[in-house]
N, C-alpha and C positions, 0 to 999 in steps of 0.2 A: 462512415459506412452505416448505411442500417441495413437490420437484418429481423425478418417475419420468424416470431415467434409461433409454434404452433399449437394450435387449442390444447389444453390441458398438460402439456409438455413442461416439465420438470426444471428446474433451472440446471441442474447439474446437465440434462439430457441438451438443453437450450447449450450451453456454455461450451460441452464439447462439441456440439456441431457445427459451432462460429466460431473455434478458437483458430489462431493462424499456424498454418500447416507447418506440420513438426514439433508443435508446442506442446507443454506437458502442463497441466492444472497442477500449481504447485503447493495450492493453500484450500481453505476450505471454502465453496462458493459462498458467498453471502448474497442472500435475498432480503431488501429493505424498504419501508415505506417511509424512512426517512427523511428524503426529499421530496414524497412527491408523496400524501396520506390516500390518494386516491387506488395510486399504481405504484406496484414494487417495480422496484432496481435491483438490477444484477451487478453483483462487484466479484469477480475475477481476477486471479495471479498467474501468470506464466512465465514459463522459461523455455530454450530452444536447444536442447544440449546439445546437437547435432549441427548446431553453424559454429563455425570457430569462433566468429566475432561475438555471438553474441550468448556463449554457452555460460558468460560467467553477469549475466545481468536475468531480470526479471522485470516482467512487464504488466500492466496491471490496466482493467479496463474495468469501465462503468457501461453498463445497457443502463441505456435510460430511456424507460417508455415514451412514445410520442402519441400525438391524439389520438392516432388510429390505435385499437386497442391491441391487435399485433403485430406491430413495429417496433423497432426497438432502435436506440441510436446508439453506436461505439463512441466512448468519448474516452482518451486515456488519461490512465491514472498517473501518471508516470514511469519514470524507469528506476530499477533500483540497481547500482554498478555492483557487482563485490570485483577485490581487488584478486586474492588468489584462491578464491571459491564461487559459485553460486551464492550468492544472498539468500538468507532465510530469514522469510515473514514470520515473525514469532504472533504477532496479536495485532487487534485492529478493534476502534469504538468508534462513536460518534461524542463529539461534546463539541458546545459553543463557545471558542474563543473568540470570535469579533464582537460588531455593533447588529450584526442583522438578526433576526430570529432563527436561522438556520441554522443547523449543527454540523461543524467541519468535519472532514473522516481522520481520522489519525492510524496511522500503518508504524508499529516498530518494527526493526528488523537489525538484523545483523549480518556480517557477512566476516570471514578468514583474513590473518594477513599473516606475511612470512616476512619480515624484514631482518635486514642484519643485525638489528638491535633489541631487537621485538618479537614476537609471534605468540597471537592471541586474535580473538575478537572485536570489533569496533562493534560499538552499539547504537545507533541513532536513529531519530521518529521524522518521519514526515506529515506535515500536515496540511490537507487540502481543502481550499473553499469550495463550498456548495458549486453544484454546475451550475453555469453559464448558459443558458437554450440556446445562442449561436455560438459555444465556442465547442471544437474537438477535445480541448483538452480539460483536465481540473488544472486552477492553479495553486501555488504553494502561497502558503501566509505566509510570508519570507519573515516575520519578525522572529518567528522561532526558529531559524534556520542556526545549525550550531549550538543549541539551547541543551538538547538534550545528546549532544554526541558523547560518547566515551568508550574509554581503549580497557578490555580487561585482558589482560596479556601477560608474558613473563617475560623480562630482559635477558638480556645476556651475561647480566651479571646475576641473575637469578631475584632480581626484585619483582613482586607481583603487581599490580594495580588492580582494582577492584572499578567497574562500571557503576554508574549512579543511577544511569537509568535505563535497567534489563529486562523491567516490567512495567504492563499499563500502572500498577498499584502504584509505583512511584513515580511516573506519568504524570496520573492524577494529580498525585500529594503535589508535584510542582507545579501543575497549572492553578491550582487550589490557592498555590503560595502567591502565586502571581497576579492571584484575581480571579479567577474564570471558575465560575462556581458549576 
């Protein structure tokens, strides 16, 4: 979808009037000149609490300027599932894990679980490559997929587990460890 930005018009004012009907802005807009130093980008969080199917996910969209200087293209960010909540975006950066000069977006986030064994929080980052100019979507560096999940929760026998990674700061430190300066 693209959608006409208009003169002078705010991202937050941009973002609600193209977000998809029923959604609610669930995180704080982001405006960046990180892909593109000429023209910012709009990055975007929603949720739909009002459809059953989809009241417990959160969806995430990139405006990405096109040549005309007010157009804008949707390209999504993905979806984030929670299991027996809504998911919450806790934080989000830019840093370059690959080969190309471009800096990938990183989204942590968490979401509730209720299990018989369990009930706490899952923790886990996604991380997406720079757009694509003919794709809809961002895709995932799938190497760190799994890298940074964790359960901080209480058992049913009352043991805790503590998450390793509930902040960018520790994020960082393990991409740091990994290479990716």
């Amino acid at each position: 979808m693209i959608c006409k930005r208009l003169k002078n018009e705010k991202a937050s004012d941009y973002v609600n009037r193209v977000k998809p009907a029923g959604c609610n802005v669930i995180y704080d807009i982001l405006e960046t000149d990180e892909w593109d130093k000429k023209e910012k980008s709009v990055i975007a969080f929603y949720n739909n609490p009002s459809d059953e199917r989809e009241g417990k996910r959160v969806f995430g969209y990139l405006y990405l300027r096109q040549n005309d200087a007010e157009y804008y293209r949707e390209i999504s960010v993905g979806e984030f599932i929670g299991e027996s909540d809504t998911p919450e975006i806790l934080d989000t950066m830019f840093r370059n894990v690959d080969s190309d000069p471009e800096k990938e977006f990183i989204v942590l986030y968490r979401y509730w679980i209720i299990h018989y064994d369990a009930t706490g929080y899952v923790y886990d980052v996604c991380i997406f490559d720079n757009p694509d100019i003919m794709s809809d979507s961002l895709e995932t560096v799938r190497k760190f997929e799994n890298v940074f999940t964790g359960l901080e929760c209480v058992s049913q026998e009352g043991k805790s587990t503590e998450a390793e990674y509930k902040d960018m700061k520790s994020v960082r430190r393990k991409l740091i460890s990994m290479g990716y300066k």
